[in-house]
MISEKOL-766225 format. One record per atom (N, C-alpha, C): x, y, z. Coordinates in steps of 0.05 Angstrom, whole numbers, plus 32768, in hexadecimal, padded with zeros to 4 digits. Atoms other than C-alpha are relative to their C-alpha. Layout:
XYZ/...
//
This chain:
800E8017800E/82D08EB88A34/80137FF37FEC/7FE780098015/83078EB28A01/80117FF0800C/7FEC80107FEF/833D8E9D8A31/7FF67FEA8008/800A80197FF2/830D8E658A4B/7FFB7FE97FEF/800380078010/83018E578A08/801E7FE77FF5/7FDF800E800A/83558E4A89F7/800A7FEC8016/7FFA800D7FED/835A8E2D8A3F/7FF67FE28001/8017801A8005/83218DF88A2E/80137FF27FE4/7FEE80038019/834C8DED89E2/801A7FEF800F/7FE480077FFD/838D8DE78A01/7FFE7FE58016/800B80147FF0/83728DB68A33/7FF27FE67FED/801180128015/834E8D9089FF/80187FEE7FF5/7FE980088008/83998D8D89DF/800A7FEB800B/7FF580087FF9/83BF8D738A12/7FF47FEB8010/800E80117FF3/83858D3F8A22/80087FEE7FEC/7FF8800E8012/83998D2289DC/801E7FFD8001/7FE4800E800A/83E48D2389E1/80047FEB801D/800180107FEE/83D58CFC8A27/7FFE7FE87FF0/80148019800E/83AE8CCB8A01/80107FF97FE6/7FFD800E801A/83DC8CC789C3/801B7FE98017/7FF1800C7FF4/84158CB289FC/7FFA7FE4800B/801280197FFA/83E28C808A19/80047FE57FE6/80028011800D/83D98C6689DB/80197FF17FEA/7FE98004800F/84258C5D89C0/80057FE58017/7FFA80137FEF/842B8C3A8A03/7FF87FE67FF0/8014801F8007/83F88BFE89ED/800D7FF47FE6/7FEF80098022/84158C0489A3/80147FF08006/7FE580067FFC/84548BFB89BE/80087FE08011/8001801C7FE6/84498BC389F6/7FF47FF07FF2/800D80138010/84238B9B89C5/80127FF37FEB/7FE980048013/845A8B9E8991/80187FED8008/7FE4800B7FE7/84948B8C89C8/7FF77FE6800B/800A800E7FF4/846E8B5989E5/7FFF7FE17FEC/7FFB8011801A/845F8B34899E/80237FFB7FFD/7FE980058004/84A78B388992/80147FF8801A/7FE6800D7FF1/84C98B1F89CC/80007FDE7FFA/7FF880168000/84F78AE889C5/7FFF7FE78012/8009801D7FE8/84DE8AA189E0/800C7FF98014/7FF380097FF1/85138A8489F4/80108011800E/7FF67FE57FE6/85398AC78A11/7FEB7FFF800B/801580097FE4/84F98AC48A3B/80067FEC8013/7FFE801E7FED/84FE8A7C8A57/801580128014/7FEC80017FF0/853A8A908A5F/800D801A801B/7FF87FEE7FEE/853D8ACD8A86/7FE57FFE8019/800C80067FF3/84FF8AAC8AAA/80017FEF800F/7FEC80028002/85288A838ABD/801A8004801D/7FEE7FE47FF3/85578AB58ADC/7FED800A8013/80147FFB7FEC/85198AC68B09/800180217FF8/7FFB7FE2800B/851D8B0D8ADF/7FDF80078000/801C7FFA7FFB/84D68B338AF5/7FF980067FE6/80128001800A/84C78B508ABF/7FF67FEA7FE7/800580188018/84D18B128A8B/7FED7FF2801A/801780167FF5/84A28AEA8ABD/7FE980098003/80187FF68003/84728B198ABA/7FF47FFC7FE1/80067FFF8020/84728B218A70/7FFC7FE27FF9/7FFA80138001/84768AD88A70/7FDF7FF38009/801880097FEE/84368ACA8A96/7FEF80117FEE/80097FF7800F/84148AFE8A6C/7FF97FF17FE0/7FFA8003801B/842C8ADD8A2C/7FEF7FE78008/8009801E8002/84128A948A3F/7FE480057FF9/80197FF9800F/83C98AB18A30/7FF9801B7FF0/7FF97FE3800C/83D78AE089F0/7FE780057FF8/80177FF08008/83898AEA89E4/7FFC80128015/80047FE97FED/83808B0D8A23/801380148000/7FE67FF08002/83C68B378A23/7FF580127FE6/80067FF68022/83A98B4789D7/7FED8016800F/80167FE98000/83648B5989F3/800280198012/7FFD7FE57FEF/837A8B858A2F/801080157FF8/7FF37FEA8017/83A88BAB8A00/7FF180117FEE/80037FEC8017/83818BBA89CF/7FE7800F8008/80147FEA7FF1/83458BC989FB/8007801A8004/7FF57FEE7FFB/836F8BFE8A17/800280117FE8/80087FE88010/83808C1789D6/7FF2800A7FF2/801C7FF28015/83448C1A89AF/7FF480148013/80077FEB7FF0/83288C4589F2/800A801A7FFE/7FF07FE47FFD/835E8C7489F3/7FF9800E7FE1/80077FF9801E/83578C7E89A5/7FDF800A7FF1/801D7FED7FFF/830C8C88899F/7FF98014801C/80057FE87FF1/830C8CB389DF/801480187FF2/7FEE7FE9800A/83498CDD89B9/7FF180057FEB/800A7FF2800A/83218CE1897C/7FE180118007/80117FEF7FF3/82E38CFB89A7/800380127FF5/7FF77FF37FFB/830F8D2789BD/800A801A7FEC/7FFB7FF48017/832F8D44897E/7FEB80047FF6/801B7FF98009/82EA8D4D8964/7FF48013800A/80127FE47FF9/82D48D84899A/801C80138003/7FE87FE78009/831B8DA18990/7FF980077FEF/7FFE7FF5801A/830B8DA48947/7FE880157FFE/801A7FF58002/82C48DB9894C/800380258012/7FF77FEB7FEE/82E08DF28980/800A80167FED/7FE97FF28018/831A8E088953/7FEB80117FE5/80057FED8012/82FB8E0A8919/7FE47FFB7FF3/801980088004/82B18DF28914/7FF67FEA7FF5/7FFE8015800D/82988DC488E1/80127FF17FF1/7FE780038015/82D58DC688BB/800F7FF38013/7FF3800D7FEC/82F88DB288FE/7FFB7FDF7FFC/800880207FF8/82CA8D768904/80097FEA7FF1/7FF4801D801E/82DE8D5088BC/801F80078002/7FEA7FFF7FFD/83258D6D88CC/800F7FEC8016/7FF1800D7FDE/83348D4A8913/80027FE27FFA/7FFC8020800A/83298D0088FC/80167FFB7FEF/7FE080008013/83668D0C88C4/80118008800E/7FEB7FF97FED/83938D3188F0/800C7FF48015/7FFB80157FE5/83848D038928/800A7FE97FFC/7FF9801B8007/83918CC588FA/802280038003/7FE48003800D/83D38CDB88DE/8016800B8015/7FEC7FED7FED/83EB8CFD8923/80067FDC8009/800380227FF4/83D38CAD8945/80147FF37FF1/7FF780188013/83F38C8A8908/801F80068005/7FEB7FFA7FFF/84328CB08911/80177FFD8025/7FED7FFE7FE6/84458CB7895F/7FF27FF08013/800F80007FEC/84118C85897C/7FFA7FE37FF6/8004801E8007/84188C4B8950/801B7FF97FF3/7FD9800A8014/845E8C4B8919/80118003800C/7FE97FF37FE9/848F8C6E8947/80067FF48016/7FF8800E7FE8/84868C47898C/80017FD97FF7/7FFD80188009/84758C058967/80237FFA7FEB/7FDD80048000/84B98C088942/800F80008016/7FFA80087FEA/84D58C198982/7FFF7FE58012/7FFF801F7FF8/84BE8BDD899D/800C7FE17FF0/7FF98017800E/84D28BB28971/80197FFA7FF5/7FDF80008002/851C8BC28973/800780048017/7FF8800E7FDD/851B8BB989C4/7FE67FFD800E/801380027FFA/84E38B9B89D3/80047FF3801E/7FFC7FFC7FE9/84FD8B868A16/7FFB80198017/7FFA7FE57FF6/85078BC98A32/7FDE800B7FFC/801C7FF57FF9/84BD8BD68A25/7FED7FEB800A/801980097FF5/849A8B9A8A34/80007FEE801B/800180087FDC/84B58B818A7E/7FF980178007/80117FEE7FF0/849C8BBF8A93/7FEE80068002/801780018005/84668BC88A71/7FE87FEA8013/800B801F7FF7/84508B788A91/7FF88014801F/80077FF27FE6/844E8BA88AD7/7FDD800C7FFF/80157FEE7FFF/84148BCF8ABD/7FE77FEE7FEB/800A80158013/83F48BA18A8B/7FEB7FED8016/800F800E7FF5/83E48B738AC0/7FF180048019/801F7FF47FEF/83BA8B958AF5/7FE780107FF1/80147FF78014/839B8BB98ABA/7FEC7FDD7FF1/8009801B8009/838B8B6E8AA2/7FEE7FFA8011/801180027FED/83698B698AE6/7FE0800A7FFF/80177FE98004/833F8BA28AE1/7FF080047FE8/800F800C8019/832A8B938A97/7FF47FE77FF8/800D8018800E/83188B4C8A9B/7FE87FFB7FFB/801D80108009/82D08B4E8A99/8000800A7FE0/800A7FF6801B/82D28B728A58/80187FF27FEE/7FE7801A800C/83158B478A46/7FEF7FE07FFC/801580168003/82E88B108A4E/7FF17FFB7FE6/800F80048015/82B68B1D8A25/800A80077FEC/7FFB8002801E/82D48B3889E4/801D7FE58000/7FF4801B8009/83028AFC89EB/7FEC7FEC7FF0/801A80188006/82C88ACC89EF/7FF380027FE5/80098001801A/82AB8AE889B4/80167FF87FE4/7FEA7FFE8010/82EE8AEF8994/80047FE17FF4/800780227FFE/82F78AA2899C/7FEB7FF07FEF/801A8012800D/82B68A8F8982/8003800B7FE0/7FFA7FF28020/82C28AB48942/80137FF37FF5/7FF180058014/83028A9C892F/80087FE38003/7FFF80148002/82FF8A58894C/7FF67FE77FE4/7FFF801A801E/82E98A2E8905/801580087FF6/7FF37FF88012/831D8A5388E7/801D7FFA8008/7FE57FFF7FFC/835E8A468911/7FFB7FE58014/7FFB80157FEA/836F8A0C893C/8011800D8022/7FED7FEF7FE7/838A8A21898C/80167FEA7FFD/7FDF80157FFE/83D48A108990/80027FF08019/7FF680147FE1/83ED89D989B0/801C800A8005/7FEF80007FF2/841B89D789E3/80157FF47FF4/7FDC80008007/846889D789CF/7FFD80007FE4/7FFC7FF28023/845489F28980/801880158002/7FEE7FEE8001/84878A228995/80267FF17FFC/7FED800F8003/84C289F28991/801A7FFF7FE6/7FF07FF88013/84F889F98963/800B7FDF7FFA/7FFA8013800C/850789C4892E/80207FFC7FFC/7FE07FFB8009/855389AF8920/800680117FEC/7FFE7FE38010/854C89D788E5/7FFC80148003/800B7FD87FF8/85328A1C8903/80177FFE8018/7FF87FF07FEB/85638A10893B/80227FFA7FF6/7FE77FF2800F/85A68A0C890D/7FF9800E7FF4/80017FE18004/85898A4A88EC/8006800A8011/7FFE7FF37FE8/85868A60892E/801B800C8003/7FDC80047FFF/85D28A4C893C/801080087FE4/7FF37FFD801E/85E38A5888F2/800280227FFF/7FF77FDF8000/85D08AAA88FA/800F800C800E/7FE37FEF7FEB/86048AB5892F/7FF58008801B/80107FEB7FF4/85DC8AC0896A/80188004801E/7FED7FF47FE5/86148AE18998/80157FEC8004/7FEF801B7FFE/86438AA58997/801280097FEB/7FF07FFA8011/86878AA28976/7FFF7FE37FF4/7FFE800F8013/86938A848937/800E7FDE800D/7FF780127FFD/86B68A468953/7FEB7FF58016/802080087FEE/86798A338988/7FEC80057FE2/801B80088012/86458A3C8952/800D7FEA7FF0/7FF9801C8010/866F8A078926/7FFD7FEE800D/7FFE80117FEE/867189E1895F/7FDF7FF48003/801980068002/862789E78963/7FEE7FFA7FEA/8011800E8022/861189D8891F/800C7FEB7FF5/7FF9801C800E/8642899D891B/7FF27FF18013/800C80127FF9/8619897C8952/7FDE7FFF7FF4/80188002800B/85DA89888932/7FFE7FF17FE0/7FF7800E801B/85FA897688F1/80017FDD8007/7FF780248002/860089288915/7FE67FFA7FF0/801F8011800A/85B389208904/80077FF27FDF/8007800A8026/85C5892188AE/801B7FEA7FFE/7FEC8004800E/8608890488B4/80047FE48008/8008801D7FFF/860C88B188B3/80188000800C/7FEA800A7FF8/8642888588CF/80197FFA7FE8/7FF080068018/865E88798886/800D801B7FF6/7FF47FF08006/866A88BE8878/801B8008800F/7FE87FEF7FEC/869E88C788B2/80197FE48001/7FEA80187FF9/86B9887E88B0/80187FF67FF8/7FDF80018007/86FF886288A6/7FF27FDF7FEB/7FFD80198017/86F38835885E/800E7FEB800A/7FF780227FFF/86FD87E58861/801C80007FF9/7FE9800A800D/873987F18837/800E800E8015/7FEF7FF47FF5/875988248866/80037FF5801C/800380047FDC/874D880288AC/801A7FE98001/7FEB80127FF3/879487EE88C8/7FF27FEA8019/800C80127FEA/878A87AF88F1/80147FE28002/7FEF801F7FF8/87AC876D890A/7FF07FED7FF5/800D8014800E/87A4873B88DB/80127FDE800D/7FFD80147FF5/87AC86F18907/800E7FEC7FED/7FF880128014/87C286C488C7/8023800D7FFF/7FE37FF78007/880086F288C4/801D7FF18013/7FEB80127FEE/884986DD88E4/800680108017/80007FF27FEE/885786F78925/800C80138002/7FEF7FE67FFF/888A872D8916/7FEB80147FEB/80067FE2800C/885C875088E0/7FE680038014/800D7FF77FE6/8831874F8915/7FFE8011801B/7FF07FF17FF3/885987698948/8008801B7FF6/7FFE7FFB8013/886B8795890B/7FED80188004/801E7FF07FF3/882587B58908/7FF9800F801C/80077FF17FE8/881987C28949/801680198007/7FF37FE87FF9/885687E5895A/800780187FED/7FFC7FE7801E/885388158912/7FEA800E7FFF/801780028004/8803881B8922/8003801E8009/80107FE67FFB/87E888628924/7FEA8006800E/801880027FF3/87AE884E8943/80027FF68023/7FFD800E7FE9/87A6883F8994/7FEA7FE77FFB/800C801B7FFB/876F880A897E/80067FEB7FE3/7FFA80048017/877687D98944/7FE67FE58006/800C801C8007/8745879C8930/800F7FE87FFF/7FF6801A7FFF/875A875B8937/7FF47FF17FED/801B80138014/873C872888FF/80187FE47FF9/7FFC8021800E/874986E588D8/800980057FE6/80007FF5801F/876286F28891/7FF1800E7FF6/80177FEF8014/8728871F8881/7FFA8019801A/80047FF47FED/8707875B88AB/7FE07FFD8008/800E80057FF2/86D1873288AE/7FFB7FF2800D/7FF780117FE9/86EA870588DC/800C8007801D/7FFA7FEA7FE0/86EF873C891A/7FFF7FE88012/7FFE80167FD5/87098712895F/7FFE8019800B/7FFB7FEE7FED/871387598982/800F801D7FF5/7FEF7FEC8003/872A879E8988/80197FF7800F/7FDB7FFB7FE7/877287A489AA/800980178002/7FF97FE07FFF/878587E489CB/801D7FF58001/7FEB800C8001/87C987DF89C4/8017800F801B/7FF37FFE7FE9/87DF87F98A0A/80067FE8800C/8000801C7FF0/87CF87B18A1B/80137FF07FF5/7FF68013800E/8805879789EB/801F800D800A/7FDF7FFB7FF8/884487BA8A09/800E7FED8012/7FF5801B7FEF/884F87828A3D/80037FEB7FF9/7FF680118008/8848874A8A16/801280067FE9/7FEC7FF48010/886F876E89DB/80247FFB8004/7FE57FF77FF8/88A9877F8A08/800C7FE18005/7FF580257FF7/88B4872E8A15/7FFC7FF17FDF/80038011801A/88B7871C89CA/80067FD88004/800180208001/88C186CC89DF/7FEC7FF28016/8021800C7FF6/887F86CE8A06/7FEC800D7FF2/80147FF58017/885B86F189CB/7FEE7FE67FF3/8014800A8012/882386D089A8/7FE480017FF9/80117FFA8007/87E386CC8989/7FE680008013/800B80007FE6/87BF86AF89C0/7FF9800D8011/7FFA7FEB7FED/87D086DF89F2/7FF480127FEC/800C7FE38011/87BE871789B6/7FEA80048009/802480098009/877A86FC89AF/7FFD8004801C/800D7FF57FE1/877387008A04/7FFE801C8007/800B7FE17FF7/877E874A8A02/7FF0800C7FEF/80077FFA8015/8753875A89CA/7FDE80048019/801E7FF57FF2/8705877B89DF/7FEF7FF87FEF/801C80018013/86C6876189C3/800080127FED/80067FF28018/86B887838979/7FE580097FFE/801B7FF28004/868187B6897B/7FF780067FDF/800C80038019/865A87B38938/7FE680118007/80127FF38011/862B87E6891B/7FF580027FE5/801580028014/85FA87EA88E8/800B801F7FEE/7FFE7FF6800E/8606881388AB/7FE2801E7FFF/80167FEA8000/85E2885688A1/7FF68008801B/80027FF67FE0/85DB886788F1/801180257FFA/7FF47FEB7FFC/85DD88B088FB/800C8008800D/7FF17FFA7FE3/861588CE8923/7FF680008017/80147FF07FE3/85DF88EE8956/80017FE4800F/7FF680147FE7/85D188A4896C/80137FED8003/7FE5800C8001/86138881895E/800E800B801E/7FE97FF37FE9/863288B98991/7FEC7FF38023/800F80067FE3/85F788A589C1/80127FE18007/7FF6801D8000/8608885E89B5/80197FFD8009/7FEB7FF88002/8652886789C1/7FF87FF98028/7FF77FF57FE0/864488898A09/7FE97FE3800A/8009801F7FF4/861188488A10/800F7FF07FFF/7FFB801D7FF7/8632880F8A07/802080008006/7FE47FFB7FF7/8679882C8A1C/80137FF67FF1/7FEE800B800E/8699881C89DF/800780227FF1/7FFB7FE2800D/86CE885689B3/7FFA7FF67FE4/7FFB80128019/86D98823897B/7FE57FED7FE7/801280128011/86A188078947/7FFD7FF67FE0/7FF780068024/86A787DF8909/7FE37FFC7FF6/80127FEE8005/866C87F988D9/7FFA7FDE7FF0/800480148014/864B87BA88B1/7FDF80027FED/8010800C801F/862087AC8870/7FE67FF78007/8017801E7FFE/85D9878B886D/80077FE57FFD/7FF780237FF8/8604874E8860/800C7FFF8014/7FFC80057FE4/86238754889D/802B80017FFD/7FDE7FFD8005/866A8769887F/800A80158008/7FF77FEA7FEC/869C87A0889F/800780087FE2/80007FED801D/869C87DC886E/801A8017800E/7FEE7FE07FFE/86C6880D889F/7FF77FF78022/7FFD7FF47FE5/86D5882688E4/7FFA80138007/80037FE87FEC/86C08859890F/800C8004801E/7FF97FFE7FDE/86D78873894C/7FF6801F800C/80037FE47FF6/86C388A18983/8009801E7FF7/7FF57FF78008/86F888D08971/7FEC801C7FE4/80027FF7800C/86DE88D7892E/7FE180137FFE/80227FF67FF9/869088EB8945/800A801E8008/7FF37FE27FEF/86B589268976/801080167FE9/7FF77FF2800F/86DB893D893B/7FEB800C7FEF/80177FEF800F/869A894E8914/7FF5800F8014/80047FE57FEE/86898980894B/800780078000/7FF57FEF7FF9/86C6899E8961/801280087FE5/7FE77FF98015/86F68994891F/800F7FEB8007/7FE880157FFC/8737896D891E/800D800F8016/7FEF7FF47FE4/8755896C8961/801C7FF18009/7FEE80138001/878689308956/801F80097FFD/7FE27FFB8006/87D48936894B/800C7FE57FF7/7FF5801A7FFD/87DC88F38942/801280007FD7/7FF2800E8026/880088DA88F6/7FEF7FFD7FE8/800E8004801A/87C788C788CC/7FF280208000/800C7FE48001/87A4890F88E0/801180157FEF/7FE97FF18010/87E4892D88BF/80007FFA7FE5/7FF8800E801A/87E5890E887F/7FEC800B7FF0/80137FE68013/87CB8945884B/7FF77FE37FE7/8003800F8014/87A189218818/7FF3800E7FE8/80067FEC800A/8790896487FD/801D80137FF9/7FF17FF68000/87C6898A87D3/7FFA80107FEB/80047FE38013/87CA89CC87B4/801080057FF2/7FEE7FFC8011/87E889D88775/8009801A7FF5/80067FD98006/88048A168751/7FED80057FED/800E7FF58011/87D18A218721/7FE28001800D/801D7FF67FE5/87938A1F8762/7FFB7FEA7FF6/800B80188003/878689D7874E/80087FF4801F/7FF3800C7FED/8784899A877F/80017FE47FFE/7FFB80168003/87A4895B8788/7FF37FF28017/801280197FED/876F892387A8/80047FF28003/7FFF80238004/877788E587C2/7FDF7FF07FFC/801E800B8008/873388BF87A8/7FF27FF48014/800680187FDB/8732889A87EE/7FE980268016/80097FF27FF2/872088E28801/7FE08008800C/801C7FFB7FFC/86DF88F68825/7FF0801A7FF4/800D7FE68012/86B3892787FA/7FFE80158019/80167FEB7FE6/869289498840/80238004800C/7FED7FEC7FF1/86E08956885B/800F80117FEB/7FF57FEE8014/86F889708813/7FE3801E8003/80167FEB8005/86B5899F8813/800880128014/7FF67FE97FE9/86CD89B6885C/801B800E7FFC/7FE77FF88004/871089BF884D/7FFF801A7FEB/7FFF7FEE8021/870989E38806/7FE980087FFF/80117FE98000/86C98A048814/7FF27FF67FE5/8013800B8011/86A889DC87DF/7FE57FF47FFF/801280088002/866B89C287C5/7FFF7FE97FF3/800980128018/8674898587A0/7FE67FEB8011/8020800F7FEF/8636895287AE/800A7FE9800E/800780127FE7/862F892387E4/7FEB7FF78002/8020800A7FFD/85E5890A87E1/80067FE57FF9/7FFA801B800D/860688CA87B9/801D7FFC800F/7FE680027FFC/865488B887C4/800580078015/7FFC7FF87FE7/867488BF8807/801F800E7FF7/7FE47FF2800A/86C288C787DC/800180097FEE/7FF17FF38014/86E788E687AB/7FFF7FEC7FE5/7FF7801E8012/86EF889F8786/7FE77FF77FF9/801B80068006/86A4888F8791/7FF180127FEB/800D7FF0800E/869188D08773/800880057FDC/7FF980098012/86B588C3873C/7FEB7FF37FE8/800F80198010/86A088838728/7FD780037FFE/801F7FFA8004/8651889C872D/800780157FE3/80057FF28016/865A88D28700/800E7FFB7FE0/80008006801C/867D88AE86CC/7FF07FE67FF4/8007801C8009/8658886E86D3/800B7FE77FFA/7FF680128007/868C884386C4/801B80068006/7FEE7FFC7FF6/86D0883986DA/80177FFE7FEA/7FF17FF58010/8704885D86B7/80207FE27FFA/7FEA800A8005/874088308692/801980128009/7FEA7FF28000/876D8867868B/7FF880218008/80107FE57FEF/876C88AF86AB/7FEB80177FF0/80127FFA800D/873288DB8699/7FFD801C800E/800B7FE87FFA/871C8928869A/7FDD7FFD8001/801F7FF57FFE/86CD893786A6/7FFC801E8015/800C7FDB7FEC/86A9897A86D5/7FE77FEC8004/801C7FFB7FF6/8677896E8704/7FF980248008/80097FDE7FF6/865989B88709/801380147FF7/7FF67FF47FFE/868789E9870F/80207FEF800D/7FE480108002/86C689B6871F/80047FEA7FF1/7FFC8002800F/86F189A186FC/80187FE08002/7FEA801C7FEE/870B89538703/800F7FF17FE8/7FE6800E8010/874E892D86E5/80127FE4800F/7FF2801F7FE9/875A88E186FD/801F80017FF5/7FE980028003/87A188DC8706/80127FDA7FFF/7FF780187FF2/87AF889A8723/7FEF7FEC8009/801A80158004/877E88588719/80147FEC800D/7FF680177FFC/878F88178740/7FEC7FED800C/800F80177FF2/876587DA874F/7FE8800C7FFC/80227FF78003/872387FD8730/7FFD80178016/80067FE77FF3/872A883A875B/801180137FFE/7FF97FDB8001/873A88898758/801C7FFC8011/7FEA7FF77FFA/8781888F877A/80008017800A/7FF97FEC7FF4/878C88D58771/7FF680067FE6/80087FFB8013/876A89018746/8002802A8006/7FFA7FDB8003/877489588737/7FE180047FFC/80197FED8003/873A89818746/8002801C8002/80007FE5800A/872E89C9872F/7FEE800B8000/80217FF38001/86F189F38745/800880127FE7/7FF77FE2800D/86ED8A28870D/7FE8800C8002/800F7FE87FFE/86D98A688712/7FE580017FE9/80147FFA8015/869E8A8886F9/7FF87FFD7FE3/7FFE7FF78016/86AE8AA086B6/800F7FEA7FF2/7FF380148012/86DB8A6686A6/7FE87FE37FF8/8017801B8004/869F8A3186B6/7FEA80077FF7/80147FF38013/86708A61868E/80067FF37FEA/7FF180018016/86A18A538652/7FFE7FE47FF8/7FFF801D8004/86A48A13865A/7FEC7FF07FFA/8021800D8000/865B8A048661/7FF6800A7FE3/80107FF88022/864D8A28861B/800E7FED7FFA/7FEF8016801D/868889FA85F8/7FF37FEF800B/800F80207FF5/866789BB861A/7FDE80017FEE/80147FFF8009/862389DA8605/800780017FDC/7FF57FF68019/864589F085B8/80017FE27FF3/7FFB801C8013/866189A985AE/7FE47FE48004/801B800D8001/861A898285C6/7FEF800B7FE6/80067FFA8014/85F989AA8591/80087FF57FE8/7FFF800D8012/8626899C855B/7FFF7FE68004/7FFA80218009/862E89548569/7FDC7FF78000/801F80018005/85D889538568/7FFE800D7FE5/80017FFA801E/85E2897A8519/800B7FE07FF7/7FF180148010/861289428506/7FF27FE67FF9/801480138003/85E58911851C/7FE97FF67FEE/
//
């Protein structure tokens, strides 16, 4: 009677460690299932990969997936505490009975809910394409009762939540350079690549453009040798053509087209210039790269001169320079060479004011601001308000600026000096030290 007794016990046991396995399963497939990655789905769905198209088909209605999960494990879990209850009551009587519900929680909580649910949730692949095998003929066989605690489920929490629409799952440009910004398996030179084309959306046509003052170009009023002059000294394969001003554009001129009449200097002339010259593509100020580059591959132009609300040319752009905000500088050409950034011995640097804030920031790993000023010379003249006679020290932030060289009401060349921590601590009390007293004096 005894033996039938321990036989009935030990049976009772290993009815519960069935049932705690059962129920790690569900824990676990519920966990994995929540956490698989979207788009690794698509994409291995895709790939015609069974079990992502199962899991996939499952996932498109996650109240049912929910309810036939958890159906399952609330069953297994109130049949296991039954169970533990006429183990306990067996064992050890009444004392069993208030014993088996704690034992049973903290055995459940430990190997049947924390343990496989972590598991899942550090390869949740690996458990839930397989899982989608068994899931979904069990889904079969549960739907009338899937049914109904849906239906109720639904009616309950419908005032309280709205059903998602279709493509809420979508990733914004900002969540998908996070995306690209955490590294996802890509080397460092491809993710730059991919966050400088996402970067076209913020970045205008003015930030990347070649300044009014800097745009070499064939000026028609001139005499025909500095003309000749120009072209053959030019750095550039395209150049503007104009009238004494550059806002008198006749044409681009590639200057492949100028080696034949060139090479015959006593059939050279302006005439003829002006015939090989290309209609002047004109753009609007403030156009973001994104559709400039569209624009570009539309209207089959590389070359665009950038203009004003009055309808004046402020700068140039070219194809070129759009592709270089993706990939980097890829040029070799002469002006790409020409450092306008120089390092001194004491870790200072020598600027040219013409410089662009957004390629000093890339270069030198800086922060100075960009929200206002596109240069070095612009940024200047904002933060002092007024344009310096003679050369001048100030600090924006933590750098440290020294105009060197003023001509024609603009920055030249000017010394900049990030300083460190502790030195721009120091500095910020004397700045704060002498505001004080000069507010006593007052």
């Amino acid at each position: 009677m005894e033996n039938d007794s321990n036989t009935s016990s030990l049976a009772l046991l290993l009815i519960i460690l069935g049932l705690t396995i059962v129920s790690a399963y569900f824990a676990s497939t519920e966990t994995a299932m929540m956490k698989l990655n979207p788009y690794r789905l698509k994409h291995l769905v895709r790939q015609k990969h069974r079990g992502a198209r199962k899991s996939n088909k499952l996932l498109r209605r996650p109240d049912r997936l929910l309810g036939v999960i958890l159906i399952g494990n609330n069953l297994v879990n109130n049949f296991a505490a039954t169970v533990a209850t006429l183990l306990g009551a067996r064992l050890l009587g009444e004392t069993g009975v208030v014993l088996a519900p704690i034992l049973l929680t903290l055995h459940f909580l430990i190997f049947a809910e924390v343990a496989p649910k972590t598991v899942a949730a550090h390869r949740p692949e690996t458990i839930a394409f397989p899982s989608s095998f068994i899931l979904e003929p069990l889904l079969r066989i549960l739907q009338p009762a899937v049914f109904i605690v849906n239906a109720i489920s639904n009616l309950l929490v419908a005032p309280l939540i709205k059903r998602s629409q279709e493509g809420n799952d979508e990733l914004s440009i900002e969540e998908l350079r996070t995306v690209v910004d955490s590294g996802a398996n890509i080397s460092r030179q491809r993710q730059e690549m991919l966050l400088g084309v996402l970067d076209l959306e913020k970045v205008t046509v003015e930030d990347i453009m070649v300044p009014r003052n800097d745009i070499a170009g064939i000026n028609l009023d001139e005499e025909h040798e500095a003309i000749a002059a120009e072209i053959l000294n030019a750095q550039h394969t395209r150049l503007p053509v104009f009238k004494a001003h550059l806002n008198q554009v006749i044409g681009i001129l590639h200057l492949r087209r100028t080696s034949r009449f060139l090479s015959l200097p006593g059939e050279f002339n302006k005439a003829e210039l002006m015939q090989q010259t290309e209609e002047p593509y004109f753009i609007p100020e403030g156009t973001p790269l994104s559709t400039q580059l569209v624009n570009f591959q539309k209207h089959k132009e590389r070359v665009a001169l950038i203009v004003d609300e009055y309808g004046d040319v402020i700068g140039l752009l070219t194809l070129d320079d759009i592709l270089e905000e993706i990939v980097g500088k890829f040029t070799t050409d002469y002006p790409s060479e020409i450092e306008e950034i120089h390092l001194q011995e004491d870790g200072s640097y020598y600027i040219k004011g013409s410089s662009l804030l957004r390629e000093v920031n890339r270069t030198l790993e800086w922060e100075l601001p960009t929200d206002g000023p596109r240069t070095i010379n612009g940024l200047i003249l904002e933060q002092l308000e007024f344009i310096p006679e003679s050369n001048i020290c100030f600090r924006v932030g933590p750098y440290a600026f020294e105009t060197l060289q003023m001509s024609e009401n603009v920055v030249k060349n000017v010394r900049i000096e990030k300083l460190d921590a502790k030195r721009f601590a120091f500095d910020t009390d004397i700045h704060h030290d002498l505001d004080d007293s000069e507010g006593i004096d007052d």
